[in-house]
N, C-alpha and C positions, 0 to 999 in steps of 0.2 A: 833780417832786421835785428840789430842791436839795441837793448834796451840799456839807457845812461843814465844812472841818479846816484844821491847821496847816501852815504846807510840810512839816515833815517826816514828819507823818502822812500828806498825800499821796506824800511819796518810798515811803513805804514801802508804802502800796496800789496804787500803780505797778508796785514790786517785784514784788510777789504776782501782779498781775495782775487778782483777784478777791477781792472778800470778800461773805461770807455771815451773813446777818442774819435772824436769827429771835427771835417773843417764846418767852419763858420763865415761865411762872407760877409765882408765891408766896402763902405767907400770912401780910400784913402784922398790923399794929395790931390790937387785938380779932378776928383771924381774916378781914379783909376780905381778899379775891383781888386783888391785883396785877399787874402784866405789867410783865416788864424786858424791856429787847432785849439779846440776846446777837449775840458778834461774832466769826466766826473767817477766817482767810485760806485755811485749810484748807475743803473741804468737810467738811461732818458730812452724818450720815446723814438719809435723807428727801426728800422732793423740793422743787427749787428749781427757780425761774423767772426769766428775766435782768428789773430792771428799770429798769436806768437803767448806762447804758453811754458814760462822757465821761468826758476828762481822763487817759485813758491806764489806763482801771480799768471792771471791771465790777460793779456791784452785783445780786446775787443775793439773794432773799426767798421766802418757802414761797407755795404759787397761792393768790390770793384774798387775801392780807393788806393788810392798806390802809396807803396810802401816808403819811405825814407830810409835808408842807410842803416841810418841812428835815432831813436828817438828817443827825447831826453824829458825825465821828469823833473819836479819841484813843486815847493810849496809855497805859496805865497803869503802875505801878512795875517792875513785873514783865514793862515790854513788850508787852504782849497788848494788841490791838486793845479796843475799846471802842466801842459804839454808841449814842447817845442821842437819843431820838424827838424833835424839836420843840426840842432843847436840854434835855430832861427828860430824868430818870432813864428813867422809867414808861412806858406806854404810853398813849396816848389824848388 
């Protein structure tokens, strides 16, 4: 897995040390199931497993979740980390 973001979204996953990435399901369009990935520097609850640990940051995921390629961070207005599978919103 490759990890994508800007310098200062890496300063600040530096910071933390770690961030935590999990999907989240919804119900899109006509009722269709979707998967976002959520993102937080904080642990949330549940179990994580380390998977990708370089550039000064640990990347953490629930067991058995499959990987992406690429996984790309960000920040959004409000500052809160941001996770996007592939460069996707979505999952898959």
């Amino acid at each position: 897995m490759r990890v994508v973001a800007r310098p200062d979204v890496l300063a600040l996953l530096r910071e933390g040390g770690a961030v935590y990435v999990w999907p989240r399901a919804y119900r899109c369009c006509r009722g269709a199931r979707q998967f976002v990935l959520e993102a937080s520097l904080e642990r949330p609850g549940g179990d994580f497993e380390l998977v990708h640990a370089a550039d000064g940051f640990a990347v953490y995921t629930p067991p058995a979740m499959a990987q992406p390629q690429e996984l790309h961070f960000d920040v959004d207005r409000r500052h809160r980390i941001q996770a996007y599978w592939n460069n996707q919103a979505w999952v898959g």
